[in-house]
LUMVEXBA-139252 format. One record per residue: residue in one letter; y, z, x of N, C-alpha, C in turn. Coordinates in steps of 0.05 Angstrom, whole numbers, plus 5000, padded with zeros to 4 digits. Atoms other than C-alpha are relative to their C-alpha. Layout:
N
AYZXYZXYZX/...
This chain:
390
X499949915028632060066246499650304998/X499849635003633460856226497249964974/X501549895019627161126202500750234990/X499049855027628561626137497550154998/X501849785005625862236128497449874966/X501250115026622961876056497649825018/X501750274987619961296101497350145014/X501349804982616961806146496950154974/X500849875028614662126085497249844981/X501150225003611761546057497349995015/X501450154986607661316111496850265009/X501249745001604461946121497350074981/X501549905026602362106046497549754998/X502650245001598461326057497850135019/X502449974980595161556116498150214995/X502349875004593162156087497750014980/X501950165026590361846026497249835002/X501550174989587261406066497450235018/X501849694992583962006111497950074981/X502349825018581662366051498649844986/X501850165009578161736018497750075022/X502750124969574461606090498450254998/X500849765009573662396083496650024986/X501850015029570262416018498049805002/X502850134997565761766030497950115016/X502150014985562362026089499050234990/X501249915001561562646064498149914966/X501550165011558762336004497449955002/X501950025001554362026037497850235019/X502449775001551262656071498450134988/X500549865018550762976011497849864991/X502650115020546162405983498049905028/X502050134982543262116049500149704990/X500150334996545061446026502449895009/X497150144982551160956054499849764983/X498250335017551060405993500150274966/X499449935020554260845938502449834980/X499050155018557760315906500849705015/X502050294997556959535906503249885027/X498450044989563559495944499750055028/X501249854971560559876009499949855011/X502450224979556559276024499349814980/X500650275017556158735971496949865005/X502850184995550758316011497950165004/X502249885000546758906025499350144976/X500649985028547459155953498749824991/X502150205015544958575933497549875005/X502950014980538658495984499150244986/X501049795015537359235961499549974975/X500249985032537759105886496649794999/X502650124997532358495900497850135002/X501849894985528058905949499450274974/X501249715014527759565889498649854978/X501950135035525458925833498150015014/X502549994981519958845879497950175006/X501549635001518059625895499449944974/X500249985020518759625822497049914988/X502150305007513758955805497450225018/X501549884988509159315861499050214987/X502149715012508060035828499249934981/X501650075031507159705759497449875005/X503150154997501659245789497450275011/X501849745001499059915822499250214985/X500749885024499060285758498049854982/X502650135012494959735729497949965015/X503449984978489859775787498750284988/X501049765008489560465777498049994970/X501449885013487360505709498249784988/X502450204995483359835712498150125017/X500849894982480160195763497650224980/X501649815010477760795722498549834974/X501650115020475860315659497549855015/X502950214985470859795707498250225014/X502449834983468460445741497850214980/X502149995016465960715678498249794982/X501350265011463860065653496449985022/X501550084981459359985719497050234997/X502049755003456860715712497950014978/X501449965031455060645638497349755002/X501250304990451859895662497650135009/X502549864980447060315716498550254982/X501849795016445160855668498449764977/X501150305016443360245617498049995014/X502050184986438859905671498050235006/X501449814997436160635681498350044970/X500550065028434560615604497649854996/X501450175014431060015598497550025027/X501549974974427560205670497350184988/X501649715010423960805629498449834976/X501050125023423360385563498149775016/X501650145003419459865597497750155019/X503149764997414260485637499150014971/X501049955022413460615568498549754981/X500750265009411859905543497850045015/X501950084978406959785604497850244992/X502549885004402960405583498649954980/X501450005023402660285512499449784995/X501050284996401059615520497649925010/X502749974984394159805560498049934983/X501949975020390659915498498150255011/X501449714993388460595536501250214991/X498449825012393161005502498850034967/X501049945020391161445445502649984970/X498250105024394861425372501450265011/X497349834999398062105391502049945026/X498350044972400661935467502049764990/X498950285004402761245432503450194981/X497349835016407161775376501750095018/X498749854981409362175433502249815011/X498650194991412261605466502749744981/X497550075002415461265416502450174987/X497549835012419361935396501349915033/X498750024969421461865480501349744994/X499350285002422961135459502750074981/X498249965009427761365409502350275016/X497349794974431661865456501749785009/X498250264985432861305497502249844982/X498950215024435560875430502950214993/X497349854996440761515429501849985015/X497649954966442861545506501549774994/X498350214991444060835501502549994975/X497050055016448560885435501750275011/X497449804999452561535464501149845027/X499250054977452861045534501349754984/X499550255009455160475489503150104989/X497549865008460560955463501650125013/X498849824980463161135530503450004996/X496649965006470661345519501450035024/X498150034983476961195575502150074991/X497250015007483261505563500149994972/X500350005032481261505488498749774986/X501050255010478860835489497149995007/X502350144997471960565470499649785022/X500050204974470460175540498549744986/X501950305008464959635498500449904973/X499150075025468859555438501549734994/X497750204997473158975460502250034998/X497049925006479859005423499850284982/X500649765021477159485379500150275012/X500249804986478360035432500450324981/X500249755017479860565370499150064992/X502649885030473360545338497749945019/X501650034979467360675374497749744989/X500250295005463260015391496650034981/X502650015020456560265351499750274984/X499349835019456060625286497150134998/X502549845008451561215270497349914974/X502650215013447060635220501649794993/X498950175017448660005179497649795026/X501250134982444059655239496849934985/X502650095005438359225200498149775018/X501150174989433459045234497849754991/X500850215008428958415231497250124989/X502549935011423058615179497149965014/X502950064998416258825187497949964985/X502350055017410058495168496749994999/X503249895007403258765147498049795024/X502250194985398058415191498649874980/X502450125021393858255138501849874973/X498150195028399657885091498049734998/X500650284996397257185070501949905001/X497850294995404656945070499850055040/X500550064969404656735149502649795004/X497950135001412356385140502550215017/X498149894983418356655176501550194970/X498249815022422457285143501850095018/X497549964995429257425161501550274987/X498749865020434158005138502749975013/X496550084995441957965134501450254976/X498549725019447458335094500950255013/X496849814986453058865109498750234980/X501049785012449659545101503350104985/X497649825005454659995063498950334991/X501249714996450760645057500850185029/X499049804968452361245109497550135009/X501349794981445461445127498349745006/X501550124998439361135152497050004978/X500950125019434760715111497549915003/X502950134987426860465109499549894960/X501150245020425159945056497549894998/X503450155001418059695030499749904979/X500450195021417559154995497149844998/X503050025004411158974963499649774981/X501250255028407658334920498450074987/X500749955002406258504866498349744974/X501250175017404257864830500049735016/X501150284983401657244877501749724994/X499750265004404356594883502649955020/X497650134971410356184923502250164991/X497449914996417656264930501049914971/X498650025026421256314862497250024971/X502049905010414556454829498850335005/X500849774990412057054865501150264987/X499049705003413657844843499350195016/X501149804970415058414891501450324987/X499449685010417259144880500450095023/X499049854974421159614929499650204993/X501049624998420060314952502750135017/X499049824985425260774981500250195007/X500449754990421161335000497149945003/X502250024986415161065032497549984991/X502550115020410760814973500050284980/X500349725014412061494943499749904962/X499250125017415761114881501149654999/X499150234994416360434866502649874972/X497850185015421759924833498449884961/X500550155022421159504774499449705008/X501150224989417558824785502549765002/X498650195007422258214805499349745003/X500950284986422157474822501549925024/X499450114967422157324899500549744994/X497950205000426956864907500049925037/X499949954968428256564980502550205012/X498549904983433957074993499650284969/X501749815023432657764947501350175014/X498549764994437458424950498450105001/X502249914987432958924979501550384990/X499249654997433359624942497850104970/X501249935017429159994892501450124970/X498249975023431559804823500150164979/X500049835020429560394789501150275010/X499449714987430761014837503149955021/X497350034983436660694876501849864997/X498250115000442360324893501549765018/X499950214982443759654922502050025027/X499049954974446559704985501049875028/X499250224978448259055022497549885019/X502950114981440058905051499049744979/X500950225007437858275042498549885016/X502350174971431357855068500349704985/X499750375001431157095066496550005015/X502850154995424456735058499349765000/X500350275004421956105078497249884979/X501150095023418155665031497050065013/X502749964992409955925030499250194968/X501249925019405256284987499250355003/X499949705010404257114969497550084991/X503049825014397957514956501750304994/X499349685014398258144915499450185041/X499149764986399058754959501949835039/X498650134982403258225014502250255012/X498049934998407758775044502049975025/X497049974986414458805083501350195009/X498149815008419059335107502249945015/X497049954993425859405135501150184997/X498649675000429159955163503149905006/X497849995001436260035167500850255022/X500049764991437760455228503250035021/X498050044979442760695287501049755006/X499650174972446560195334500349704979/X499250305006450059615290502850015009/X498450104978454959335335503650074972/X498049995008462659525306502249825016/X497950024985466659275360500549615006/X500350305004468758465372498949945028/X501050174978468357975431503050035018/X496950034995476358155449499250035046/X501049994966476258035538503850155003/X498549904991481958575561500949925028/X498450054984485958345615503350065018/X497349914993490758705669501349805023/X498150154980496458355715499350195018/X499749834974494958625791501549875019/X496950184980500258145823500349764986/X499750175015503257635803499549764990/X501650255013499057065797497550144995/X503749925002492157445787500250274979/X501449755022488557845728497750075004/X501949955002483458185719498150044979/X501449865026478158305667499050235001/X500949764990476659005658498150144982/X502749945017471559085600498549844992/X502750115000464658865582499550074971/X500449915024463558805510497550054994/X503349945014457359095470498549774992/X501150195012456658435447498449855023/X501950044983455058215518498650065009/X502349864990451158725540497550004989/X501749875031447358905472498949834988/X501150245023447758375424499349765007/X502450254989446157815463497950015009/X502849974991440858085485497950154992/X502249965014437158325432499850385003/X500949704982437359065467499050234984/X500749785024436859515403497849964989/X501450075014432959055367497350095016/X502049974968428259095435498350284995/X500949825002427559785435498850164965/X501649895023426059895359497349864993/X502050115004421459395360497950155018/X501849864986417759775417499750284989/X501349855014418060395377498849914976/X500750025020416360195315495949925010/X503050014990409559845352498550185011/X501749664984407660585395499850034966/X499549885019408860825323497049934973/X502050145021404160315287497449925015/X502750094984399060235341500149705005/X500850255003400759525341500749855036/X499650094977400059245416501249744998/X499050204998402658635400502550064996/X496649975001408958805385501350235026/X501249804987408059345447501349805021/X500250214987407358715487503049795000/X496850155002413358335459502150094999/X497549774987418158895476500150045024/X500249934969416058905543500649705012/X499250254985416858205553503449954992/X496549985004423658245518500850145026/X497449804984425958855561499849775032/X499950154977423558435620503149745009/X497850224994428957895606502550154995/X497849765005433858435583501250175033/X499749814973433158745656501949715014/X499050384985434457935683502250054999/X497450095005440557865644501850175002/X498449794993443858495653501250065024/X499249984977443758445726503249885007/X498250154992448657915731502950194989/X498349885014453358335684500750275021/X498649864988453158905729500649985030/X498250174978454658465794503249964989/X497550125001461158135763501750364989/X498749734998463158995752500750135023/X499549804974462259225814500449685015/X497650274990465758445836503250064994/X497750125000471258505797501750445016/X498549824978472259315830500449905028/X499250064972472059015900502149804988/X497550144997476958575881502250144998/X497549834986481959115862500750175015/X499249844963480759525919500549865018/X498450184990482958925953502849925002/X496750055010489058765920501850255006/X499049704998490259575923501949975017/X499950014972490859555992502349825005/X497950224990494758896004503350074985/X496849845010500559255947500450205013/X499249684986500059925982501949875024/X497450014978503259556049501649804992/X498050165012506859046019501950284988/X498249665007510059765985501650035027/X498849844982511260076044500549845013/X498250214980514259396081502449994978/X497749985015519459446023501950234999/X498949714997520360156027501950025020/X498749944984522760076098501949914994/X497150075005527159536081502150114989/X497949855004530359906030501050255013/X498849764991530860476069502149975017/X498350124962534160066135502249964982/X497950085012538959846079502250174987/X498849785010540960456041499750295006/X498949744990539661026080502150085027/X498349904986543761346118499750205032/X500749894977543461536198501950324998/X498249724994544862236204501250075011/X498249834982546562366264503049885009/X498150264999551361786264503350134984/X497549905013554862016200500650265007/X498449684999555262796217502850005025/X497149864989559962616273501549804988/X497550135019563662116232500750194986/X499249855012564262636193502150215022/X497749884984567063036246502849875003/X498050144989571762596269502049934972/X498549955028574462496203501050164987/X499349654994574963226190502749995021/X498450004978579263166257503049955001/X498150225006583362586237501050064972/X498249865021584962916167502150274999/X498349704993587863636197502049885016/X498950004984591363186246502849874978/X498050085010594862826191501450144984/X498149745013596863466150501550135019/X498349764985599263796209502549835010/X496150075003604763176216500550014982/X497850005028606963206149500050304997/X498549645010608163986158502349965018/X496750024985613763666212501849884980/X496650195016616763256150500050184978/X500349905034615763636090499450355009/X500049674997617264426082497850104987/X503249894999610964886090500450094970/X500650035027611765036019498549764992/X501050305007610164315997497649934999/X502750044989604964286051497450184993/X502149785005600664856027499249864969/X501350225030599564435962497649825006/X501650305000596063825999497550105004/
């Protein structure tokens, strides 16, 4: 068969087409260092690679949630240990004034020290992560204890004749802090009896009412009701019977919400400790005002029953800051086991999509080689005009 200068021609312009593709891939892939630049390269290894990067992928996200699980349980733990340091001081302070060798001023002294403490622990109760309230629960945008609205459980005169249980309840709505004294001022039971409030320390009093078993708690001539309320059980009232209730720091804002991060794929973690478990189940505020208020009033009994509170306060706390510094060893566990699990994926993808260097630079040569060799026969078919185009 007569091969034709066209044929010739032809066969040529394929090969060199073909050349300068092969060309252009390898250098290609020098330029990027990889050898799967499109799914056609390598199909099955494209598609092993695409697996193996969901994976890397799944991996750094679970390591980004270690991470900053990590920094939330490590201030949780810290804030936990300053706490137990807290109530470590508050109950030296109990144990002295509880001697009955302590004078009325060492007893003042102490419970102003008693109220420091009642600060640390609300600015440690308000510890902030990344912007978030750590003991707030879900409530992470509002810090988990408010500068008042916190009523505590009324005090009563030693020398009252009612000797029945008194309660207080109700949703402060005032913005400062509050001290209430409620007084009898006309004898007899529940729904008989008359009492009168003070909101400035007997200075001025109310207008006489009828004690009822549950009675808004504000002085109806100089003030303004305010959401305090005491609840009384059924008993009997002597004139000058008094009461008070303060209204102070440290009422709990935040809920019971349990935050939870994914650190692989079957396992979570919990990574905050609400105020409610630390605090409010356990009395902890109430604890410490009750132990000032007794340095304050000389009253050893109440001295005494702050110290036996903080005692079970210390108990129950423990466990809380075990399962913190548990659930960190656990994700420095997990850390670890994603970090090489990582880097056993890494290799794979690498063995898959990178590219041997020294492999391709002489492919590249040789290709280089094998493209000048095919221009320089088509300068035997085609006039060097032509050829100076390709």
């Amino acid at each position: 068969m007569r091969v034709t200068n066209s044929m010739a021609y032809n066969s040529l312009l394929d090969e060199l087409s073909k050349n300068m593709e092969n060309y252009r891939t390898v250098n290609a892939s020098i330029s990027t260092g990889k050898k799967l630049l499109n799914p056609s390269d390598d199909p099955t290894g494209m598609a092993l690679s695409n697996s193996f990067n969901a994976q890397e992928a799944a991996y750094s996200k679970y390591l980004e949630n270690i991470s900053q699980a990590e920094e939330f349980l490590t201030a949780t733990d810290s804030s936990l240990q300053e706490i137990s340091n807290v109530i470590a001081k508050a109950r030296e302070i109990a144990e002295l004034g509880a001697t009955g060798t302590s004078d009325n001023m060492s007893r003042e002294i102490s419970a102003n020290q008693v109220q420091d403490l009642i600060d640390q622990s609300i600015e440690l109760a308000n510890t902030k992560v990344r912007g978030r309230y750590i003991f707030s629960g879900f409530k992470t945008s509002e810090p988990a204890y408010l500068s008042t609205g916190k009523i505590l459980t009324p005090e009563e005169n030693s020398s009252n004749t009612y000797d029945q249980n008194v309660t207080s309840s109700g949703v402060f709505t005032g913005s400062s802090e509050k001290s209430y004294l409620i007084k009898i001022s006309t004898a007899g039971a529940v729904g008989v009896a008359k009492y009168q409030v003070s909101e400035d320390d007997g200075a001025t009093w109310g207008t006489a009412q009828t004690l009822n078993s549950s009675i808004d708690v504000f002085d109806n001539a100089n003030g303004t009701d305010l959401g305090v309320n005491l609840n009384f059980a059924n008993g009997n009232f002597a004139v000058d019977d008094t009461f008070k209730v303060d209204v102070v720091r440290g009422f709990y804002n935040g809920d019971n919400g349990s935050i939870e991060y994914n650190i692989n794929q079957n396992s979570r973690v919990k990574t905050n400790i609400t105020g409610q478990e630390v605090f409010e189940d356990n009395d902890y505020f109430e604890t410490l005002y009750k132990l000032k208020n007794g340095l304050s009033n000389n009253n050893i009994t109440d001295i005494s029953a702050a110290l036996e509170d903080l005692n079970s306060i210390k108990t129950n706390i423990e466990p809380t800051l075990v399962k913190a510094g548990s659930n960190l060893n656990k994700l420095e566990i997990t850390k670890n086991n994603l970090f090489s699990l990582k880097e056993n994926i890494m290799a794979s993808i690498n063995n898959i999509e990178d590219v041997d260097m020294f492999t391709a630079l002489s492919d590249f040569a040789k290709q280089e080689n094998t493209l000048q060799a095919t221009v320089g026969a088509m300068g035997k078919v085609l006039p060097a005009s032509l050829i100076n185009y390709i």
